[in-house]
PyMOL CGO cylinders between C-alpha atoms (Angstrom):
from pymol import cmd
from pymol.cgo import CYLINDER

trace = [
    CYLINDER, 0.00, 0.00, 0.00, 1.27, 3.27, -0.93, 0.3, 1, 1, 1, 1, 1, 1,
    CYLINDER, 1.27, 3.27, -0.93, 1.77, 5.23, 2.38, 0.3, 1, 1, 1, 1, 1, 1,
    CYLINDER, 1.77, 5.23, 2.38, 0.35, 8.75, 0.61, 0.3, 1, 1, 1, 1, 1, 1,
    CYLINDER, 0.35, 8.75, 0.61, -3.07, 6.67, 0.49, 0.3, 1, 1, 1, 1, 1, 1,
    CYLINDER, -3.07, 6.67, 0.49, -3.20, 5.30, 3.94, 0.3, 1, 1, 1, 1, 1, 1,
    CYLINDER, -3.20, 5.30, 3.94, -6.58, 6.81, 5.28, 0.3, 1, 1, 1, 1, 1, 1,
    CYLINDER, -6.58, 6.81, 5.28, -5.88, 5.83, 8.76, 0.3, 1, 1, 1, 1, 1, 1,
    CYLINDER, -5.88, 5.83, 8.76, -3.03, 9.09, 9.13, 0.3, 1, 1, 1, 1, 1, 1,
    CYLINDER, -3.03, 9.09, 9.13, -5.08, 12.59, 9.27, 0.3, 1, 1, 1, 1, 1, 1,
    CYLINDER, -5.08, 12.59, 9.27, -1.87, 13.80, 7.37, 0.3, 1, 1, 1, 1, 1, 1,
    CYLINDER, -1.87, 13.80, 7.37, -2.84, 12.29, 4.20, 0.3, 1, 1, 1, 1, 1, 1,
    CYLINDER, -2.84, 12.29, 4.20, -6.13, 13.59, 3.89, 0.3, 1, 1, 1, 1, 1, 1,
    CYLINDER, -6.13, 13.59, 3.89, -6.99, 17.25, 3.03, 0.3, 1, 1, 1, 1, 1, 1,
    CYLINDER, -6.99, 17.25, 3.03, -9.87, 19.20, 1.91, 0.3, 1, 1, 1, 1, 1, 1,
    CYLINDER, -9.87, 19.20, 1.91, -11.33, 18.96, -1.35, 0.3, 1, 1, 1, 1, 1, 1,
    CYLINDER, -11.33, 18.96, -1.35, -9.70, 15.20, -1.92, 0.3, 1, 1, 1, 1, 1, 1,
    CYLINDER, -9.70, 15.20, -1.92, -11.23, 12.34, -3.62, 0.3, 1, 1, 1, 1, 1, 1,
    CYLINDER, -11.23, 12.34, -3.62, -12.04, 9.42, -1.03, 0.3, 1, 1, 1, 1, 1, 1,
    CYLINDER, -12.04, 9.42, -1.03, -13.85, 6.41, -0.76, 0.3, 1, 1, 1, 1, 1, 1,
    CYLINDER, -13.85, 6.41, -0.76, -15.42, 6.24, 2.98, 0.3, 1, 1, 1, 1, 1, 1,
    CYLINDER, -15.42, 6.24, 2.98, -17.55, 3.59, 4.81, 0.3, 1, 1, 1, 1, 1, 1,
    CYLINDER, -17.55, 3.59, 4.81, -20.76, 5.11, 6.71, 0.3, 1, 1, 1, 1, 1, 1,
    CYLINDER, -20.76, 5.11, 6.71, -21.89, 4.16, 9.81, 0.3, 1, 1, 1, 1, 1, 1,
    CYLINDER, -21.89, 4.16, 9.81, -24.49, 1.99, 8.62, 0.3, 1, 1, 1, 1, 1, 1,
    CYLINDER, -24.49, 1.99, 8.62, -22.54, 0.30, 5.70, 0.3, 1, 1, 1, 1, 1, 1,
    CYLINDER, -22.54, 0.30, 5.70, -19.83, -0.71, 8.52, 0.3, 1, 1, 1, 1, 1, 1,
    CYLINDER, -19.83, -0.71, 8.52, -21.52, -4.40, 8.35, 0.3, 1, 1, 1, 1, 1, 1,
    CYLINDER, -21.52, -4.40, 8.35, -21.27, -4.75, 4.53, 0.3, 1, 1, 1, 1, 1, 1,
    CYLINDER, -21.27, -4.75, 4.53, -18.07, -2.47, 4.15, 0.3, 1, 1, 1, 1, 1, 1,
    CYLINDER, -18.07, -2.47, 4.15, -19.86, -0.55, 1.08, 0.3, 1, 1, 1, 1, 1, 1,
    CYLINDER, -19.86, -0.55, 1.08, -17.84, 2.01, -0.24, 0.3, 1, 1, 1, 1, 1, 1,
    CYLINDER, -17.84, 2.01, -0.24, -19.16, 5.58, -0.79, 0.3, 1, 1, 1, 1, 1, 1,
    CYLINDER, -19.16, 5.58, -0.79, -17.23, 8.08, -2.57, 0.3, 1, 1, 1, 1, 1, 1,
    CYLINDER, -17.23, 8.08, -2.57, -17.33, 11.62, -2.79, 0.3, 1, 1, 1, 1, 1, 1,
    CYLINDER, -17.33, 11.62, -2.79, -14.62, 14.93, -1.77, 0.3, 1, 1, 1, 1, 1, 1,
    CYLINDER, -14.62, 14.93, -1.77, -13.85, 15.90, 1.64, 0.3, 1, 1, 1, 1, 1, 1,
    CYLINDER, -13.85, 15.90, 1.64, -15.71, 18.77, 3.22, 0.3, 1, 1, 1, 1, 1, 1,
    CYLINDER, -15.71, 18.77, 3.22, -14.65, 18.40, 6.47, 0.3, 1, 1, 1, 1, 1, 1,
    CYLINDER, -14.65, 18.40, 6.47, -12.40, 16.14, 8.98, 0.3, 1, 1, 1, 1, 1, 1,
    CYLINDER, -12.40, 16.14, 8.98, -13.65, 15.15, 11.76, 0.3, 1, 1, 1, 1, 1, 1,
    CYLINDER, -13.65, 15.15, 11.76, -10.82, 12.95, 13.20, 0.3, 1, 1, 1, 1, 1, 1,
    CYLINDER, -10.82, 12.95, 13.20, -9.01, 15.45, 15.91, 0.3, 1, 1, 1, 1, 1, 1,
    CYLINDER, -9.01, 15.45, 15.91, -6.18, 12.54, 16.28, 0.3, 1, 1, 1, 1, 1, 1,
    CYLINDER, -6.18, 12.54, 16.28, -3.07, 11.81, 14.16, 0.3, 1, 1, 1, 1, 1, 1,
    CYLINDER, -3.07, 11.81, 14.16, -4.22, 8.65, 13.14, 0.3, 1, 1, 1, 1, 1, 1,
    CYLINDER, -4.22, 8.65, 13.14, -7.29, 5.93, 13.85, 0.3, 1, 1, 1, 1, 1, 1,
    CYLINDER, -7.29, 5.93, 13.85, -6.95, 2.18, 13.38, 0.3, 1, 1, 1, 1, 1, 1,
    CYLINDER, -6.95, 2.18, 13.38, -10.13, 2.19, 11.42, 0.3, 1, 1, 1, 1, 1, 1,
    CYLINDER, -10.13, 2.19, 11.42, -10.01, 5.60, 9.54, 0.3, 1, 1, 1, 1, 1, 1,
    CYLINDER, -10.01, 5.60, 9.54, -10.07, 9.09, 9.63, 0.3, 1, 1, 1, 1, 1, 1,
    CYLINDER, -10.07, 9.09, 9.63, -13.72, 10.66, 9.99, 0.3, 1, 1, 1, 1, 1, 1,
    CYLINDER, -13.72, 10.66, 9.99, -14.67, 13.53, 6.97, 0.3, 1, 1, 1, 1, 1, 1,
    CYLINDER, -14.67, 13.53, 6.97, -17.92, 14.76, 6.33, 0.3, 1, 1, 1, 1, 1, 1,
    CYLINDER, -17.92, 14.76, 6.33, -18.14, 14.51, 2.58, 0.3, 1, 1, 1, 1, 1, 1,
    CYLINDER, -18.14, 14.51, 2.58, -19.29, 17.56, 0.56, 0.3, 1, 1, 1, 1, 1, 1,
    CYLINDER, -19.29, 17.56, 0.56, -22.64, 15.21, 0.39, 0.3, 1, 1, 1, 1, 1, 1,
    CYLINDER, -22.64, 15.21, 0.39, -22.78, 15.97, 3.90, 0.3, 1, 1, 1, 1, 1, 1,
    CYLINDER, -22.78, 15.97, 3.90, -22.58, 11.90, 4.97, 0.3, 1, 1, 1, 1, 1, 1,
    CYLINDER, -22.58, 11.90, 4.97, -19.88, 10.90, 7.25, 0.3, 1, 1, 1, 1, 1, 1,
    CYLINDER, -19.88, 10.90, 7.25, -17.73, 8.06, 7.10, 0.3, 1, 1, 1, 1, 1, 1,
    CYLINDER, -17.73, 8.06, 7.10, -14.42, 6.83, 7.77, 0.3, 1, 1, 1, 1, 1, 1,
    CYLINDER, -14.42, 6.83, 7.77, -11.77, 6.79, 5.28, 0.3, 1, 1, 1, 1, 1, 1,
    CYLINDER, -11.77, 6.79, 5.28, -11.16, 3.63, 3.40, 0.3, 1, 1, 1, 1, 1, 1,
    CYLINDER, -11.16, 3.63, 3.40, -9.25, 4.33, 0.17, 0.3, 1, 1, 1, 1, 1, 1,
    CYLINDER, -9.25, 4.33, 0.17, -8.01, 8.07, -1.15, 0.3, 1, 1, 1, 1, 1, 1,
    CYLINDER, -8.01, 8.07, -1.15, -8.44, 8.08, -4.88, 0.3, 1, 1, 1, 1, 1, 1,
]
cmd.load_cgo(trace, "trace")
């Protein structure tokens, strides 16, 4: 894995980004949604499951892949 796309490091994402997130209730299934980064919600360097971002959809998620 390329270390630029890890989505678990709050360094890697920015505003404005391309990324594919899992919300809340897709956790079971792992469905992918994708959209750009409005917001990050993750106040930590990094998060064993994923940064939080509110998408510009306004649906939150943890990061999963960074296109």
């Amino acid at each position: 894995m390329n270390p630029d796309k890890d989505g678990r490091k709050r360094t890697n994402i920015r505003y404005g980004l391309n990324v594919g997130v899992v919300l809340k209730e897709d956790q079971p299934t792992g469905y992918i949604t994708y959209g750009k980064v409005q917001k990050i919600l993750t106040s930590s360097p990094a998060h064993p499951h994923g940064i939080k971002v509110r998408l510009n959809t306004g649906e939150v998620g943890r990061v999963k892949e960074i296109l």
